[in-house]
TIKE-473770 format. One record per residue (C-alpha): residue in three letters; x, y, z. Coordinates in Angstrom, 1 decimal. Layout:
# residues N
ATOM     r        u        v        w
ATOM   ALA        X        Y        Z
...
***
This chain:
# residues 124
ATOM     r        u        v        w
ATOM   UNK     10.6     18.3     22.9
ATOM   UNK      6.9     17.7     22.0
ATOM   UNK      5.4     21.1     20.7
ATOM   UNK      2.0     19.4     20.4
ATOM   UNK     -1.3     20.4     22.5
ATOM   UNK     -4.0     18.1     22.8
ATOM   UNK     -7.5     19.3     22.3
ATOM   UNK    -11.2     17.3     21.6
ATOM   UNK     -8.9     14.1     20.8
ATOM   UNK     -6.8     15.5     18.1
ATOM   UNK     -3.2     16.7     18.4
ATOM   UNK     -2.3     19.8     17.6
ATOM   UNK      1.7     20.8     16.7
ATOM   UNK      2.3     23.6     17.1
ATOM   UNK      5.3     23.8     14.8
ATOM   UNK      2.8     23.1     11.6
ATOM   UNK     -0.4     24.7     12.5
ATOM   UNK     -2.4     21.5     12.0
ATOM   UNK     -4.2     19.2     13.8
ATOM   UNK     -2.9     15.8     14.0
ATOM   UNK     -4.8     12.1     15.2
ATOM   UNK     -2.8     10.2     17.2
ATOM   UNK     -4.3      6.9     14.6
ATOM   UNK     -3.2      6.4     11.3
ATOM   UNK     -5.3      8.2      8.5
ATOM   UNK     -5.6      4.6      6.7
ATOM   UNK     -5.0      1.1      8.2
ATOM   UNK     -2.9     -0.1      5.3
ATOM   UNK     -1.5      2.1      2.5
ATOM   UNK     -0.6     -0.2     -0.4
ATOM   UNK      1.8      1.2     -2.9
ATOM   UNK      2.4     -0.8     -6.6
ATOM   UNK      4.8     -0.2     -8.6
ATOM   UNK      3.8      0.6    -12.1
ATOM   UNK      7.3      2.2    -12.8
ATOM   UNK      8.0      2.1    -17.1
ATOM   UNK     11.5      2.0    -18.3
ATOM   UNK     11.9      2.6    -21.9
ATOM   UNK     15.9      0.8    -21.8
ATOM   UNK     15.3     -2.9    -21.8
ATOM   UNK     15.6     -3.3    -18.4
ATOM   UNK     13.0     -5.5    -16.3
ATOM   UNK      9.8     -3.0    -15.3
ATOM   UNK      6.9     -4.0    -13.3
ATOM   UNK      4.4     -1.8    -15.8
ATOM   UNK      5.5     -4.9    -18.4
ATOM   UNK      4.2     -7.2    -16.0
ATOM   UNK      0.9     -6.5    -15.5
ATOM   UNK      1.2     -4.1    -12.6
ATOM   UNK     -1.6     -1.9    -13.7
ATOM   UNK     -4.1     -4.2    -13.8
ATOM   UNK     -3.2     -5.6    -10.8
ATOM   UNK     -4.0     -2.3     -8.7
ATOM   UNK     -7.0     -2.0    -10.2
ATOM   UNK     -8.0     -5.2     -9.0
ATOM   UNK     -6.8     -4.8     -5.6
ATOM   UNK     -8.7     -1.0     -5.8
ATOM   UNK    -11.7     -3.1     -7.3
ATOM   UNK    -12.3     -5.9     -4.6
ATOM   UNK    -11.0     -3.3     -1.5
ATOM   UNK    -14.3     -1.6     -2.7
ATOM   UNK    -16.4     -4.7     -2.9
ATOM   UNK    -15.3     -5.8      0.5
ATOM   UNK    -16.1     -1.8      1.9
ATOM   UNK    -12.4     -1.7      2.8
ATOM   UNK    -11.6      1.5      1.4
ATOM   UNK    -11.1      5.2      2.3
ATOM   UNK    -10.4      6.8      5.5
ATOM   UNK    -10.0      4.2      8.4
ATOM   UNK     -9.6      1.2      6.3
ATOM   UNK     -7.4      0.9      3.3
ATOM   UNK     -5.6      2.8      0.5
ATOM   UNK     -4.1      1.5     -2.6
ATOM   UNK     -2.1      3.6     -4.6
ATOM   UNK      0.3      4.3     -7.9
ATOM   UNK      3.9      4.3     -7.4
ATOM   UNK      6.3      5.2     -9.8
ATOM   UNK      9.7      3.3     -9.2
ATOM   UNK     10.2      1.3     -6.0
ATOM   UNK     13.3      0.0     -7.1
ATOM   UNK     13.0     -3.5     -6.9
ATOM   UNK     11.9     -3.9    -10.4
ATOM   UNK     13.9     -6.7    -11.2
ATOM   UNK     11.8     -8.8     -8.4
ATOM   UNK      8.9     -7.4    -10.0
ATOM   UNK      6.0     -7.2    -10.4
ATOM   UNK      6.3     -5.5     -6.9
ATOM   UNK      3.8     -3.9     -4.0
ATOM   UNK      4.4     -2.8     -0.7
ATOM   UNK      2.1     -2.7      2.3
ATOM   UNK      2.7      0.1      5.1
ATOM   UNK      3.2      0.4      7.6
ATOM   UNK      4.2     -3.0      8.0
ATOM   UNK      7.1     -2.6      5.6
ATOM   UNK      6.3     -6.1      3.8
ATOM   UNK      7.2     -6.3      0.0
ATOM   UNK      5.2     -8.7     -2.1
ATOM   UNK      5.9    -10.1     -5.3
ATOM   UNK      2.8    -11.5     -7.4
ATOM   UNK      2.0    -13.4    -11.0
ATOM   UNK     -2.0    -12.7    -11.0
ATOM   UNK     -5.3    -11.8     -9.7
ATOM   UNK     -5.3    -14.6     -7.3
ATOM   UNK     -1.9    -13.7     -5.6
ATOM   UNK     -3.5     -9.9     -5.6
ATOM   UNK     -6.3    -11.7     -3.6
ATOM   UNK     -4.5    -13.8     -1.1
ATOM   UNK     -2.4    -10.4      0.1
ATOM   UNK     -6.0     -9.0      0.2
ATOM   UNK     -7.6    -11.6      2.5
ATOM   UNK     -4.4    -12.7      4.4
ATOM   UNK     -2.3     -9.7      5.0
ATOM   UNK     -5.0     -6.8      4.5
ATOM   UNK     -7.6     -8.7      6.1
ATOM   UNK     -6.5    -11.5      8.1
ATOM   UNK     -3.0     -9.6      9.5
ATOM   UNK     -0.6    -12.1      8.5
ATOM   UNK      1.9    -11.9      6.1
ATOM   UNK      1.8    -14.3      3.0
ATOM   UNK      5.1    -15.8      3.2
ATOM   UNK      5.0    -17.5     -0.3
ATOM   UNK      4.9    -14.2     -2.2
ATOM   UNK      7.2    -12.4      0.3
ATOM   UNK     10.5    -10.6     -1.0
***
């Protein structure tokens, strides 16, 4: 049962004490992994990961797509898909990426983020 009361458009439960919208907070959340591993083993921080957020942070914010409404990007630590790595994952789709550079960061960007359709070729 619904312990929710609706009042000026927002939802309020009850059970929490907070309001709640009935629309997601961002459009997209993007997650990257920039997991480390210090035991040999494959880790998408040694393939570039980092810098491959900050680009996707960096042209979300030339395009105006970020903040409340629009899209997030954000840090993860491990995702556990290392070994397919470098990885990212766009919600709430579900969709995993793989990518090798800034123009794989930029196809997700303008075909998935943008465009709402997956790019099949980076896909996992």
């Amino acid at each position: 049962m619904d312990s929710a009361v609706y009042h000026a458009g927002h939802r309020f439960n009850l059970d929490y004490g907070y309001a709640m919208k009935d629309e997601p907070y961002f459009k997209h959340h993007v997650f990257f992994c920039i997991n480390e591993r210090d035991d040999g083993r494959a880790c998408c921080a040694d393939r570039g990961a980092k810098a491959a957020q900050e680009h996707a942070k960096r042209r979300l914010k030339t395009l105006d797509l970020n903040g409340p409404g629009k899209i997030r990007v954000n840090k993860a630590g491990c995702l556990d898909r290392c070994e397919e790595g470098p990885v990212l994952v766009v919600y709430p789709e579900g969709t995993w990426y793989t990518y090798v550079d800034e123009q794989d960061i930029d196809e997700i960007v303008d075909v998935h983020l943008v465009g709402g359709k997956i790019v099949e070729r980076l896909k996992i």
